[in-house]
C-alpha positions in Angstrom: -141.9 44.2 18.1 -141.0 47.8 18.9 -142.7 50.8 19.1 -141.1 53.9 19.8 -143.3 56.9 20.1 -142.2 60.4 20.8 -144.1 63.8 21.9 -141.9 66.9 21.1 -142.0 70.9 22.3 -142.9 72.1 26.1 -147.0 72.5 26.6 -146.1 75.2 29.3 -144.7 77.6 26.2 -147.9 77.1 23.7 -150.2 79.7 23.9 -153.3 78.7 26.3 -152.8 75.2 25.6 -156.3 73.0 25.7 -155.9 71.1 29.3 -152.0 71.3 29.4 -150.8 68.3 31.5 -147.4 68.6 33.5 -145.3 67.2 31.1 -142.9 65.5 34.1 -146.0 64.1 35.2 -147.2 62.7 32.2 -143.4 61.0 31.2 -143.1 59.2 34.7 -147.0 57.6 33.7 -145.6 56.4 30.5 -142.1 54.9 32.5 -143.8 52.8 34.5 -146.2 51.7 32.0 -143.0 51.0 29.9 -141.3 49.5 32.7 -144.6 47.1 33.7 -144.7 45.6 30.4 -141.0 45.0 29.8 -140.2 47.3 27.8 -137.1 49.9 26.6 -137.3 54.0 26.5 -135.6 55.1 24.2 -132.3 56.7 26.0 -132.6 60.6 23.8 -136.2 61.3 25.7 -136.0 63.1 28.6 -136.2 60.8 31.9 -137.4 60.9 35.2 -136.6 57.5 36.3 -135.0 56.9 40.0 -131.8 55.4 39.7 -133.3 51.5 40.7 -136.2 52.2 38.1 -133.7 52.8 35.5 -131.6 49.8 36.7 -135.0 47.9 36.7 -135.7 48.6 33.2 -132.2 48.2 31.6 -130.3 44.7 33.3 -126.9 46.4 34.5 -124.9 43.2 35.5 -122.7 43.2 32.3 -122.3 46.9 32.6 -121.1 46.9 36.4 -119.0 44.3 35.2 -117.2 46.3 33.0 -117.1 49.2 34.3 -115.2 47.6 37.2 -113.2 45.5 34.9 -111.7 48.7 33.1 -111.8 50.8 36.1 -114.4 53.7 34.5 -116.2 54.5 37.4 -113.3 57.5 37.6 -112.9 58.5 33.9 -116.7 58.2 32.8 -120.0 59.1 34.5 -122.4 56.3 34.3 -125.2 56.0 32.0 -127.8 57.3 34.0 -126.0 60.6 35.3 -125.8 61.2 31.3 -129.7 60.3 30.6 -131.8 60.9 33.5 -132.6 64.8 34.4 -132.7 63.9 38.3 -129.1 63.2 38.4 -128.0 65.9 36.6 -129.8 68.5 38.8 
């Protein structure tokens, strides 16, 4: 079974928002809960992941594999420069 929840718009912009929580904060508490149960994010949220958690959640042996097979390490960025705000900043 899947579940995929989402929580949209930036609490810092509302006005006096009721106990705003760092929104950061708050996505890295639902990763690793995500992560500790097995499951998936979905990959068009905004992630905070290290590069191993990311690896940790999504099993990259198939995807090194080809990668290497086809030689794209120097025509496409990996997946998790193109998903994960750490690695693009």
């Amino acid at each position: 079974m899947y579940v995929d929840v989402g929580a949209y718009g930036n609490p810092q912009r509302w006005p006096k928002p009721p106990n705003p929580s760092p929104a950061v904060a708050s996505t890295r508490t639902v990763e690793d809960f995500v992560r500790k149960v097995g499951g998936f994010q979905m990959l068009y949220a905004d992630s905070y992941m290290t590069r191993e958690e990311f690896e940790e959640m999504f099993d990259h042996s198939a995807y090194r594999t080809i990668r290497e097979r086809f030689n794209c390490d120097s025509a496409f960025p990996d997946v998790y420069d193109k998903v994960c705000k750490a690695a693009r900043h």
